[in-house]
N, C-alpha and C positions, 0 to 999 in steps of 0.2 A: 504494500500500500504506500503512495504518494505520501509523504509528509510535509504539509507545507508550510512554511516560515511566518512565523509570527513578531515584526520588527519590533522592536520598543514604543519608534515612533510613528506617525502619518503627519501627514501636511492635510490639514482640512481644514473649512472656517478662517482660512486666513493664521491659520500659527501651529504649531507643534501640538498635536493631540498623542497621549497615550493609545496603543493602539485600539484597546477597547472602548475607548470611546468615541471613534469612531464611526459613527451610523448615519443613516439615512433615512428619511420617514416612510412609514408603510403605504401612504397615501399619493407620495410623490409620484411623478414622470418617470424619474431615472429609474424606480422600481418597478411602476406600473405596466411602463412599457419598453424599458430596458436604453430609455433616452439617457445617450451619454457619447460622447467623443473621447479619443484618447491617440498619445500617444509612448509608444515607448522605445525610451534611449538608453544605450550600455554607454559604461564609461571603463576607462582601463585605464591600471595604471602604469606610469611610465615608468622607461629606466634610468631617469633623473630623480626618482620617488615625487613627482609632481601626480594628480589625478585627472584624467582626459576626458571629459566625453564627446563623442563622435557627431559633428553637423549638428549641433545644438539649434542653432537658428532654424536649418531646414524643418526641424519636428516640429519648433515651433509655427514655422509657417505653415506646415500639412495641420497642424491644430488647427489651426485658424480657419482653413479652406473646408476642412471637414467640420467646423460650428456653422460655418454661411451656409453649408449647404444643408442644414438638418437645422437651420434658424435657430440656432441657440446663440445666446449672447454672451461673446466674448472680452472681455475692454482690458483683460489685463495686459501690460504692455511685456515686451522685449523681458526687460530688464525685472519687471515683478514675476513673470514669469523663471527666471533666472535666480533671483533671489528666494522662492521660493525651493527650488531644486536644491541650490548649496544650502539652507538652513537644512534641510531632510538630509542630505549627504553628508552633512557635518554633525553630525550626531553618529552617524550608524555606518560611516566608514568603518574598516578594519585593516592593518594591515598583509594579511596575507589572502584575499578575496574581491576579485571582480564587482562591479555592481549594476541589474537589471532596473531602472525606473520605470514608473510607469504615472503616468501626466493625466489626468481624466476630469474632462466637465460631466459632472453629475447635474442632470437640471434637476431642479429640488422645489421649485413653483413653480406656479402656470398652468396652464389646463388646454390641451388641444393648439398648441402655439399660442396661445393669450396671455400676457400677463409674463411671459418664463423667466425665470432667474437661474442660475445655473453657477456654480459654486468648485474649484478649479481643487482637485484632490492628488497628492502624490503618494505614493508607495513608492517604497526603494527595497529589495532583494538582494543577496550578496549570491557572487556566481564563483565559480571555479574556475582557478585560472587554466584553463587549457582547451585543446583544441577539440570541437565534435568530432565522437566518432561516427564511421560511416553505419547507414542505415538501409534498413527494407525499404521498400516503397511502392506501395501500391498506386490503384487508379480504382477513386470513390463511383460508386454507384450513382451518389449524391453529387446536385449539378450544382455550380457558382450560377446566385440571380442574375437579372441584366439592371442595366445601366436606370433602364424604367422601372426596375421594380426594386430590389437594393441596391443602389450603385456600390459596388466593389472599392471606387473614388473617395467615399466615406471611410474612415478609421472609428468604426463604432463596434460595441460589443453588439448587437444585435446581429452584425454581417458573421460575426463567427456562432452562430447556434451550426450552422449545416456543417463548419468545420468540427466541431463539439461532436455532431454523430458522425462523418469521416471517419475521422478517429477511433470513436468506437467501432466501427464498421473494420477500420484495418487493424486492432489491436485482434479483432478475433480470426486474423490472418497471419500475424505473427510480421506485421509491418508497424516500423513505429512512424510514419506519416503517411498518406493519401494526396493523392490529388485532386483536385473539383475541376470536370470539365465547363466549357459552357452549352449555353443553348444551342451552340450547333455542333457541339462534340466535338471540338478543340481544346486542347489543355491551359486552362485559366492560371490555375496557383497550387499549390500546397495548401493545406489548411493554415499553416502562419506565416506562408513565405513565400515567395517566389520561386519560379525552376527556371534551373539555364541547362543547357545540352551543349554539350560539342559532337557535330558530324564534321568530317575532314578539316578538321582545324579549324573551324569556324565557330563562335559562341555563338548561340542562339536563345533567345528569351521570347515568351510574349508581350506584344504592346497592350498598356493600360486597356487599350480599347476591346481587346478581347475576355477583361474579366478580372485583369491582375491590378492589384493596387498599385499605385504612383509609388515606387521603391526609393528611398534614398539609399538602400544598401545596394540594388543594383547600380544605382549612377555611379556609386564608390567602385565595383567593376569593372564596371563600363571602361574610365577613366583609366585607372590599371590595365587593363586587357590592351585599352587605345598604346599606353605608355611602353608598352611589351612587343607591339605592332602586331597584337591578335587582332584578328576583326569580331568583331561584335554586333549581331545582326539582334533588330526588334522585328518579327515579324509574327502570324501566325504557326502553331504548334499543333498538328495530328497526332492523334492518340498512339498510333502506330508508331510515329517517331521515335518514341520513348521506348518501344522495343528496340529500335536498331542502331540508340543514340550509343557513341565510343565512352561517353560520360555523360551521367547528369548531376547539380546539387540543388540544395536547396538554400536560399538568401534572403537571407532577414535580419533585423536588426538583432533579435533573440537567438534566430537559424545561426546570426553568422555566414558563414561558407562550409554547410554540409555535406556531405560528398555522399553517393549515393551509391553502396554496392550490389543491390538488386533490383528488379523493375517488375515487378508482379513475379515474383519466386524465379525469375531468370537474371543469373550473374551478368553484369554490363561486359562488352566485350572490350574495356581497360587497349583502347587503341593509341590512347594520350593519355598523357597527365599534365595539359593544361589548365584544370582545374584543379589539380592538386599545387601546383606550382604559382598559379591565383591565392588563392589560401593561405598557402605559405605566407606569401607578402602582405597580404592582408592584415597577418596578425602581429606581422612583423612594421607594420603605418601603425595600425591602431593603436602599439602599445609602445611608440616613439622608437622602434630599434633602426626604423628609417624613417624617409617622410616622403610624399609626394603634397606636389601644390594644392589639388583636387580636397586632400579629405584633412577640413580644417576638423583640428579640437578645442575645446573651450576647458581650462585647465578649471576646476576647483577646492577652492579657498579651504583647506582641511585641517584638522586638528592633529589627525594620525599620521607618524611617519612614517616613510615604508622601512 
């Protein structure tokens, strides 16, 4: 059984709450009907012992885009955003442990869009410093909605219930992720992350328009792969691909760069490892052992030293 981490603190209400105190009314939106935005950002720490976390801004502005379009009202700025993360980071850093945030407008008034007030909550996770191992990976039964009915564009918990049954769908296959096709049987996402494939040396992803969320861990890719002189294609993805891809992983901000050693109970045929070698450097930017121009970090103000 899962056990999972109960911090000390939260950021709710505007200031450091113990964690059980915590809650949300039984009458509210964010409960009633699972209205909420979010996002979430890893941070690592450097080999200066400084603390990083990855395109701060960008989350922040996928917050924003993801409150406009589900009309919740956002007004906190750049900077109180910012200051809310390092007051929760500066409490419950450690120094031998990564850490997963997670940024979430709960609307807590309002009725039907009327009236909404919406109340900005952080949780922070401490992760393990090392690299994913590789994984099973199936293809869900369960389809990604469209554009008109939950946009994928949205970072809201309501868009992962169909990833929630995925998941249970592949755990009782002995796959620890899933894929979600879409409405015309091309491969959308992962249940948290995005997929990329390599055929003959080429990376391949799908474009947001096919189902997959607006990725800031793929642009992080993207950028590296450009930097390596891989090509890097957005296009559409057939289902079928994914049997005769030389590699595939999965990416996300929590995914990381997962590497994937099976595709529906059939071993990938391991033709490249440029997705291993992707990886590699990845973890090698993120945790300052090198640096590319592309994947800015936002250091924070810590108590703990490594």
């Amino acid at each position: 059984m899962v056990k999972l981490q109960q911090p000390k603190f939260v950021y709710m209400g505007g200031k450091l709450r113990l964690w059980d105190e915590a809650s949300l009314h039984i009458g509210c939106e964010a409960v009633n009907r699972g209205l909420n935005v979010f996002e979430g950002i890893k941070g690592y720490w450097q080999n200066d012992g400084r603390f990083g976390v990855v395109r701060l801004s960008h989350h922040y502005e996928r917050l924003c885009r993801s409150a406009r379009l589900l009309h919740i009202p956002f007004n906190h700025t750049y900077e109180e955003y910012c200051s809310a993360i390092y007051e929760l980071l500066g409490e419950l850093l450690g120094p031998d442990r990564d850490m997963w945030a997670r940024t979430t407008l709960f609307v807590t008034e309002g009725y039907w869009g009327e009236n909404t007030v919406a109340d900005l909550a952080v949780t922070a996770y401490h992760m393990d410093k090392r690299i994913p191992e590789p994984i099973n990976l199936g293809v869900s039964t369960w389809q990604r909605s469209s554009d008109v009915s939950l946009p994928a564009r949205i970072k809201t918990s309501t868009n992962y219930q169909v990833a929630r049954l995925a998941r249970i769908e592949g755990k009782a296959l002995g796959c620890q992720d899933m894929v979600l096709l879409n409405q015309w049987g091309r491969v959308a996402e992962a249940t948290t992350s995005c997929v990329l494939i390599v055929r003959e040396g080429v990376i391949y992803t799908p474009h947001a328009t096919e189902g997959a969320l607006e990725s800031i861990t793929i642009d992080i890719v993207e950028a590296i792969a450009h930097s390596e002189g891989i090509k890097f294609v957005r296009r559409p993805i057939d289902r079928t691909e994914l049997l005769v891809a030389d590699e595939i992983a999965l990416c996300g901000t929590l995914a990381e760069i997962t590497l994937v050693k099976s595709i529906e109970g059939l071993p990938l045929n391991k033709k490249s490892d440029i997705l291993v070698r992707l990886q590699n450097q990845y973890f090698q930017i993120v945790r300052g052992l090198s640096s590319h121009p592309f994947v800015g970090l936002t250091f924070v103000p810590v108590k703990c030293p490594v």
